[in-house]
N, C-alpha and C positions, 0 to 999 in steps of 0.2 A: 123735338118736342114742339108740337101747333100750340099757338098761344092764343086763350080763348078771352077774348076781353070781359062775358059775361062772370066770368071768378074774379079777373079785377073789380068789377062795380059793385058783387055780391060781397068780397073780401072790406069795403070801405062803405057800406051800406048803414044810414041810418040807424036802424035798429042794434046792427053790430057796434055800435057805437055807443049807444044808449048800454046794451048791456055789457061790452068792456068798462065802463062807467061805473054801472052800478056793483059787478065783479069788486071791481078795486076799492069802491066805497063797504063793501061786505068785508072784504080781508083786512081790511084798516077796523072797520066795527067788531068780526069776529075777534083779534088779537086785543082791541082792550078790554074787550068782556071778558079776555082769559087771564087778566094782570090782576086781576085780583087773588084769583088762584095763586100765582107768582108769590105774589105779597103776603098773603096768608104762611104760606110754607117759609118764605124768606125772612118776613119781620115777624111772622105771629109764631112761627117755630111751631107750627102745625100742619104735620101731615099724614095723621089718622085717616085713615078712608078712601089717601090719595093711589090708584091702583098702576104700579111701575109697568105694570102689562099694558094695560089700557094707554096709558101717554109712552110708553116705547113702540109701541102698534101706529100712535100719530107721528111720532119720530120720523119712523121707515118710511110711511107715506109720504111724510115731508122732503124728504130725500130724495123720493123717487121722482114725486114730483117738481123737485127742484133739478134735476137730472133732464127729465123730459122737458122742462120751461129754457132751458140752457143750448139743448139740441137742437129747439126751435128757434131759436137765437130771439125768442118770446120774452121780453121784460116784465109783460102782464102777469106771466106767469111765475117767473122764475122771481122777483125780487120779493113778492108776499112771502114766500115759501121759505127765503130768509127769515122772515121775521118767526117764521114758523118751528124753522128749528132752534132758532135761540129760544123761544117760551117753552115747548116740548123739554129740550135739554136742561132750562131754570127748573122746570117740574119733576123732572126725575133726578136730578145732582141735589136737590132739595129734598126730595121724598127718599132717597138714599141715606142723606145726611140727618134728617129729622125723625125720620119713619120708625 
C-alpha cells in the first residue's frame, strides 16, 4: 500500500474539524430535543400518537449505525449513537407500556 500524504492533511483539515465539531454539537442538541418525548411518555404517562414503527425504524438505524461507528474504530460516530439507542428504546418500552 503507497502512502499518500495528501489523505493525511485532507483527513485533519480545517474544515473537517469544524464539521466534526458541529456534528457532535448536532447529536448532543438533537438528543435533548428528543427528552422531552421521553419525559412525556415516562412522567406524563402519555403516549397517544407515539408511532412504535416510526422510533423502531430509528432503533435499527441506531444500531446500524452504531455498528459501522465501532468498525471504524470512529468515536465521533459510535458514541452519539449510544445515546441514540437508549432514547429510541425509553420511547418504545414507554409507548409499549403507556400506549
Amino acid at each position: 500500500m503507497i502512502h499518500d500524504p495528501a489523505n493525511v492533511v485532507a483527513a485533519v483539515s480545517p474544515s473537517d474539524t469544524k464539521l466534526r465539531g458541529l456534528l457532535g454539537e448536532m447529536s448532543v442538541f438533537t438528543m435533548i430535543m428528543t427528552v422531552p418525548q421521553v419525559l412525556a411518555i415516562w412522567v406524563g404517562h402519555q403516549a397517544a400518537g407515539v408511532s412504535i414503527l416510526s422510533w423502531s425504524a430509528y432503533l435499527v438505524s441506531a444500531v446500524l449505525w452504531l455498528w459501522f461507528g465501532i468498525r471504524r474504530h470512529d468515536r465521533n460516530i459510535y458514541v452519539p449513537w449510544l445515546g441514540w439507542i437508549a432514547l429510541d428504546g425509553a420511547v418504545i418500552a414507554g409507548a409499549v407500556v403507556y400506549g
